[in-house]
FIMI-242466 format. One line per field, with one value per residue (C-alpha): residue in three letters; x, y, z. Coordinates in steps of 0.2 Angstrom, whole numbers, plus 5000, padded with zeros to 4 digits. Layout:
BEGIN
type = [ALA|...]
east = [X|...]
north = [Y|...]
up = [Z|...]
% end
This chain:
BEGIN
type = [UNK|UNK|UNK|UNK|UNK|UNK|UNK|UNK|UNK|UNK|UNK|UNK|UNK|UNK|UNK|UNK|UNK|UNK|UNK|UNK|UNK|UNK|UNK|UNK|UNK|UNK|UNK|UNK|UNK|UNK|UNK|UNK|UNK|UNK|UNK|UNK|UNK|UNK|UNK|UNK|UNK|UNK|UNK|UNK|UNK|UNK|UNK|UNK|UNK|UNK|UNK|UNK|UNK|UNK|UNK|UNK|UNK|UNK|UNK|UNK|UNK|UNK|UNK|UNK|UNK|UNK|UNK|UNK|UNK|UNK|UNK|UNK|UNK|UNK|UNK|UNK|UNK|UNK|UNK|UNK|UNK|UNK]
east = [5054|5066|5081|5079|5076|5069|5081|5079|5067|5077|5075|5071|5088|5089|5103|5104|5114|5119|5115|5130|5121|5105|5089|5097|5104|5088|5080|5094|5091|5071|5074|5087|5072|5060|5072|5079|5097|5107|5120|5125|5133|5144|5155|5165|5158|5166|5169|5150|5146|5154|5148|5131|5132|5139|5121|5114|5121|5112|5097|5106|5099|5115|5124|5137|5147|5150|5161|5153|5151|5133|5137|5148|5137|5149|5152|5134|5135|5150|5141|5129|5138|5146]
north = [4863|4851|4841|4826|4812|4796|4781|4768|4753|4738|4722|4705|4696|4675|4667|4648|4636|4624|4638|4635|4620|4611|4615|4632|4638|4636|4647|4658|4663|4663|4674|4686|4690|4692|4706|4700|4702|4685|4676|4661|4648|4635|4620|4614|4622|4638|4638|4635|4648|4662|4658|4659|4676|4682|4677|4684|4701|4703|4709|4721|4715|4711|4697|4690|4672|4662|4650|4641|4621|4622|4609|4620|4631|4641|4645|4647|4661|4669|4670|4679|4692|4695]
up = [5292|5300|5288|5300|5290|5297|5302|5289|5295|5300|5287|5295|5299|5295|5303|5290|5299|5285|5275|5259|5252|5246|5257|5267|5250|5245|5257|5258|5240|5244|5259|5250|5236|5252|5258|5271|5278|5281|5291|5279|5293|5285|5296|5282|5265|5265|5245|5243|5256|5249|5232|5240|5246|5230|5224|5237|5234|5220|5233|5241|5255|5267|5271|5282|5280|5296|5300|5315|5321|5329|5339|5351|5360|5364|5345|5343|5356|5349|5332|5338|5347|5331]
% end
């Protein structure tokens, strides 16, 4: 008999771009309760954010606050390689 145990099966990750307030918050929350892991991205609303994924917690799910201005692709890609 083998004590291997299997690797754990990676939850579906939703990056939210605008995700701190009204409509992404919104599907943040949705998404969290679906079991998936998030990337809350905020430009400006980094109190709101944070907030957010302290709500978010609560589904032990995972998730990660971003700083990022979409509008720099550059950013964007740096985002990702985080």
């Amino acid at each position: 008999m083998s004590d291997l145990t299997p690797p754990p099966v990676p939850r579906p990750l939703a990056v939210i771009t605008g995700g701190a307030t009204g409509i992404g918050a919104a599907c943040a929350l949705e998404l969290a309760e679906r079991g998936y892991s998030l990337v809350i991205n905020y430009s400006t609303s980094e109190a709101a954010a944070h907030r957010l994924a302290e709500q978010v917690s609560q589904f032990d799910t995972g998730v990660m606050v971003h700083q990022t201005d979409v509008r720099d692709s550059g950013a964007v890609v740096e985002m990702f390689n985080q």
